[in-house]
N, C-alpha and C positions, 0 to 999 in steps of 0.2 A: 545463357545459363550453361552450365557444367554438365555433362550428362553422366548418368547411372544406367546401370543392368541391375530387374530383378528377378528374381531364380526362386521359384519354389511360391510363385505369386498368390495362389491364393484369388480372393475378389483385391487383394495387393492393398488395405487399410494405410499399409508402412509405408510401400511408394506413396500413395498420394498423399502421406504427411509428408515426404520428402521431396514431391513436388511444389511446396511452395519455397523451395532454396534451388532444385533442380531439373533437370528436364531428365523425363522421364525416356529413354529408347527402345527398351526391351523388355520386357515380362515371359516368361518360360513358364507354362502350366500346362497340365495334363485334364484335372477336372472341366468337362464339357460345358457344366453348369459355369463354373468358376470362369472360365473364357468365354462364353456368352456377358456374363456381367463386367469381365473387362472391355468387350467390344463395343456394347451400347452407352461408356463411361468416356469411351476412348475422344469423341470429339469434344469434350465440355472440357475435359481434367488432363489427358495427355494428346496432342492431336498429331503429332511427331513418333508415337509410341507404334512397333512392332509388337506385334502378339503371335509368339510358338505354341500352339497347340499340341504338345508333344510330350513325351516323357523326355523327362530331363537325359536317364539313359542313355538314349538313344542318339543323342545327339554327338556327331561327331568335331574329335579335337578342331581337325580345322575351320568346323562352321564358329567354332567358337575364339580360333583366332582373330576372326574378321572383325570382332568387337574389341580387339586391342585398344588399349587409347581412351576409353571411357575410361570420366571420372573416377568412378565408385561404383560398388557391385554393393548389391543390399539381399539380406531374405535370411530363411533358417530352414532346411530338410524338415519335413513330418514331423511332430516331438514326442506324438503316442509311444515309440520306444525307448523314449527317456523319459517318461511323464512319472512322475511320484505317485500320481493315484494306481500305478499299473503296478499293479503285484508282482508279475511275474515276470522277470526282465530275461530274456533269453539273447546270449552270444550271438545265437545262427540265424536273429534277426536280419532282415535282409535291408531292414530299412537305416540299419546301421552302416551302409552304403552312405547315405545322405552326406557324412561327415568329408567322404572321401572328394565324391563329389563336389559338392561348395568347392573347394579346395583346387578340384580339379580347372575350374572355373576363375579362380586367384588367378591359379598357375596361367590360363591361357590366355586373358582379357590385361591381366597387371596392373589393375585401375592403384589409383594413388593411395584409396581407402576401400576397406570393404569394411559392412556394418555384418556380425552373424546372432542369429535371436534362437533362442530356443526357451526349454522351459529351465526349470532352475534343477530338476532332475537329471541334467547331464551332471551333472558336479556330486554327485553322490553314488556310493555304493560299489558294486561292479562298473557301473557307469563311466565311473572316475578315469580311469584309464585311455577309456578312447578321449574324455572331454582332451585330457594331456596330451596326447598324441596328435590331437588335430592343433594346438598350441605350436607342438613343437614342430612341427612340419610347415606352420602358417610362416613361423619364425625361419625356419631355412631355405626358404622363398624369399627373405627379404624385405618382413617386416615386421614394425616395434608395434609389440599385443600387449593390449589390457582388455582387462577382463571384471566383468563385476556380476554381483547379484542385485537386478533393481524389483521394487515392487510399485506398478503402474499407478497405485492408488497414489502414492508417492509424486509422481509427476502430472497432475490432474484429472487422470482417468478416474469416474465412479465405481470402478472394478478392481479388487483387490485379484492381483495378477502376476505372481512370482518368476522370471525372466531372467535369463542368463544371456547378459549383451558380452561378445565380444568385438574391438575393432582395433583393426589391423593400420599401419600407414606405414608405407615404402620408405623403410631406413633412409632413404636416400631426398625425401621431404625434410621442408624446415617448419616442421608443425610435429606438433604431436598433441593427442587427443587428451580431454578431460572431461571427467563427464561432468554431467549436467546436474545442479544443486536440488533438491527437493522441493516444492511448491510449500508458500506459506500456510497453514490450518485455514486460514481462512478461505483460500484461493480450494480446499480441498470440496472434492464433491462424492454424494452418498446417493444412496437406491432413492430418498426423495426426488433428488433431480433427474430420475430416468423416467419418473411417475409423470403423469398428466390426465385431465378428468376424462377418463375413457375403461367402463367399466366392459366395454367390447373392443375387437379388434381383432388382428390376426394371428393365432394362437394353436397352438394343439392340444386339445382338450384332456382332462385328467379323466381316465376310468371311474366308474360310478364307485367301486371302490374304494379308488384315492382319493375320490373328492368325499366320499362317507369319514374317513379316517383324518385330511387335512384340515376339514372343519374345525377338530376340536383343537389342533394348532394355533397357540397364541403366535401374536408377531416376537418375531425374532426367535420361535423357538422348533421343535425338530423331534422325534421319535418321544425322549425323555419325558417331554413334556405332555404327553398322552393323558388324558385321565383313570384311566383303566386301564389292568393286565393285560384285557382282553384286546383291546386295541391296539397295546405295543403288539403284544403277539400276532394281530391281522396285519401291523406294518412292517414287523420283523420276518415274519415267515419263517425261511429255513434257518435265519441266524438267533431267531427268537434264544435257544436254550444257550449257545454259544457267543451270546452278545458280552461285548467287554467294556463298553461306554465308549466306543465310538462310532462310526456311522450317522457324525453330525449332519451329513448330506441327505439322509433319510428322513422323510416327510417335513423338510425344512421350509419354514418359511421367513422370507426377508424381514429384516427389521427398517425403516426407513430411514432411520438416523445413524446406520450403519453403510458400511463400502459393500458394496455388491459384490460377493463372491466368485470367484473365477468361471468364467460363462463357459460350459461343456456344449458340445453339439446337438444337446439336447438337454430341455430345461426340464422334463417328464419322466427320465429315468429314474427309478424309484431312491437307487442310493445320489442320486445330486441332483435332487430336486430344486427350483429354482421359483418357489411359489411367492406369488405378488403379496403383500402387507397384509393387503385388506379383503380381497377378491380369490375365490376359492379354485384359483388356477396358475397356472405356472407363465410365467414374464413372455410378453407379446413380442411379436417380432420388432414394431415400433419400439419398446422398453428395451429389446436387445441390443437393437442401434444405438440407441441411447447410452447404453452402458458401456459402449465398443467405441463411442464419441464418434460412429458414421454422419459427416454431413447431410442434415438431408436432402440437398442435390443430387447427393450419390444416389444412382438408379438401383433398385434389386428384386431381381426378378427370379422365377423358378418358383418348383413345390415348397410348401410350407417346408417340409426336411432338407429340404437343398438348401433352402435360406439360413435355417437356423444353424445346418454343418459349416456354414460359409461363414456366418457372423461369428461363431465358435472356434472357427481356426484363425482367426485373424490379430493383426497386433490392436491393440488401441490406439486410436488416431492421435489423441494428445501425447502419449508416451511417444511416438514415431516423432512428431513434433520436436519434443524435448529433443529426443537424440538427434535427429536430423541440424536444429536448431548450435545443439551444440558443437557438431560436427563444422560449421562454417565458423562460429566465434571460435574455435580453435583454432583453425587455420588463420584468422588474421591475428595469433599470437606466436608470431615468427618467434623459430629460437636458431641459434647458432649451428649449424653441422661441425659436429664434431670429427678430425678425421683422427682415428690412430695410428698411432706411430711403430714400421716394424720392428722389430727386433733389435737387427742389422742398425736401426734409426736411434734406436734408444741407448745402445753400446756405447756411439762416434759420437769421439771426445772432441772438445775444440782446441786445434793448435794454439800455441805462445803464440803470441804478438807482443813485439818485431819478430819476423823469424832473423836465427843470427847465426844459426852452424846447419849441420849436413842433417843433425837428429831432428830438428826445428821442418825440415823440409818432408822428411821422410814420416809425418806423422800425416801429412796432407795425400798421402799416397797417391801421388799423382804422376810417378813414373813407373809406377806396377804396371808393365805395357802386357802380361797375360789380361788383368783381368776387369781394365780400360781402353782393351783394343776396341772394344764395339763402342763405346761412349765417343771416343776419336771420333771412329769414320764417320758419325754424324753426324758430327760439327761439320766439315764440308769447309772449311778455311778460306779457300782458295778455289 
């Protein structure tokens, strides 16, 4: 199998969907937590797999030569600084590093394709600008970028999950990428399918509070649907007077016949609340796997918090699928390498045939001995 580097791994969800097309070499993560649950996974899913327990920072250009030659490099930097829900996007973010990095990682390994994920929030706003700049820098490195906005629920995830893929592949392949078509309505899956008869299990429980105030929560509904002033105002608190009608994520509760909402690293925070249908608490760690399409093979271990920040930053395993998926039926749809033609190529006219006079010779310029001396001595004649 073909091998990849993944960067920015995470419990790496994306790698081990890309490990049923590839062999997995390399994961780069810092979280403690997050490299324990790579190591304990490491013999079942990648058994070949190195694991950098580092910050990516840190890591020097030439250790990162050594992986020249792989495949594909996969992964997306932190997205809390391009994340839509985050109010207040600040320049002097440091995590806007990440961009550079990935990049720097292109530049050193050179794999054939790199896959980059983020949220959908790089493509708007201030944001806009670096999304551009890492485009165009991906491109003067030497290769052809597409780029899209996918929604995971779209490609079989039960989570509605709005993602900016871009991939890259080395001008100099005879493939280029397409992406991956939509799953049929049928094929699609909701908060039903994340359910199972379990009105216990491993969870972090709501405040005596929240669970006073979720109660009166129909399915599928949120703050609005309160029965009393009095109630909005104990769920609204300091936004009570300043509410404008949004804040859908406030005492929300799923509906089961809908896509699961985009899973945060916590389903108890009060504005993205993630409370189960019917059961007066917010989505178990089981339900969260579920909704993140984690095999249940896959091991995971750590505090309740550490599980849930882990399932929360992760891609969805059927959407990794797709992409990965489609990444290989692309490549066996060979296309032609195009090469162009310079300038100097594009000018040179074709002599007459027969040549028959002195003009007929002199357009093949081939006794311009200034500026055919070097093409001569190569010949070697004699």
């Amino acid at each position: 199998m073909k091998k990849i580097v993944t960067i920015f791994s995470g419990i790496d969800i994306f790698g081990l969907a890309f490990a049923q097309y590839f062999e997995m070499v390399l994961a780069v993560e810092k979280d403690k937590s997050a490299v324990h649950n790579l190591k304990i996974n490491r013999e079942r899913f990648h058994p070949n797999l190195t694991i950098w327990h580092r910050d990516i920072y840190d890591i020097k250009d030439e250790e990162i030569d050594k992986w020249r030659g792989v495949h594909g490099l996969i992964g997306g930097p932190p997205c809390q600084a391009f994340s839509s829900a985050r109010h207040g996007f600040s320049e002097d973010d440091k995590r806007l590093a990440g961009l550079d990095e990935y990049l720097r990682w292109v530049e050193g390994i050179q794999p054939e394709f790199f896959v980059f994920e983020n949220t959908f929030g790089l493509d708007q706003g201030k944001k806009k600008k670096y999304f551009k700049q890492f485009k165009e820098k991906a491109k003067s490195l030497g290769y052809k970028i597409k780029d899209k906005e996918l929604n995971t629920h779209d490609y079989g995830s039960a989570q509605k999950r709005k993602r900016i893929i871009v991939v890259g592949v080395q001008e100099s392949a005879n493939w280029t990428f397409t992406f991956p078509e939509p799953v049929s309505e049928s094929k699609k899956k909701f908060v039903r399918d994340i359910l199972k008869d379990e009105a216990l299990g491993e969870y972090k429980p709501y405040s005596k509070k929240q669970r006073d105030i979720i109660k009166h929560v129909p399915e599928g509904g949120h703050w609005k649907h309160l029965p009393t002033e009095d109630l909005i105002e104990r769920a609204l608190e300091g936004n009570y007077k300043k509410r404008d009608g949004g804040m859908t994520g406030t005492y929300r509760r799923l509906h089961r016949d809908k896509a699961c909402p985009t899973l945060m690293t916590s389903p108890s925070q009060r504005n993205t609340m993630l409370t189960h249908p019917i059961w007066d608490r917010p989505l178990s760690i089981a339900e969260y796997r579920r909704a993140m399409g984690i095999p249940e093979e896959y091991q995971l271990e750590g505090k309740i918090k550490e599980k849930y920040t882990a399932i929360g930053n992760a891609v969805p395993y059927e959407f990794g699928l797709a992409i990965s998926k489609a990444i290989v039926e692309s490549q066996k749809q060979k296309v032609p390498i195009v090469v162009q033609a310079t300038q100097e190529e594009k000018e040179w006219k074709q002599p007459n045939f027969p040549l028959e006079n002195d003009d007929d010779f002199k357009q093949l310029d081939l006794f311009s001995i200034e500026s055919q001396e070097e093409e001569w001595g190569q010949l070697k004649l004699f």
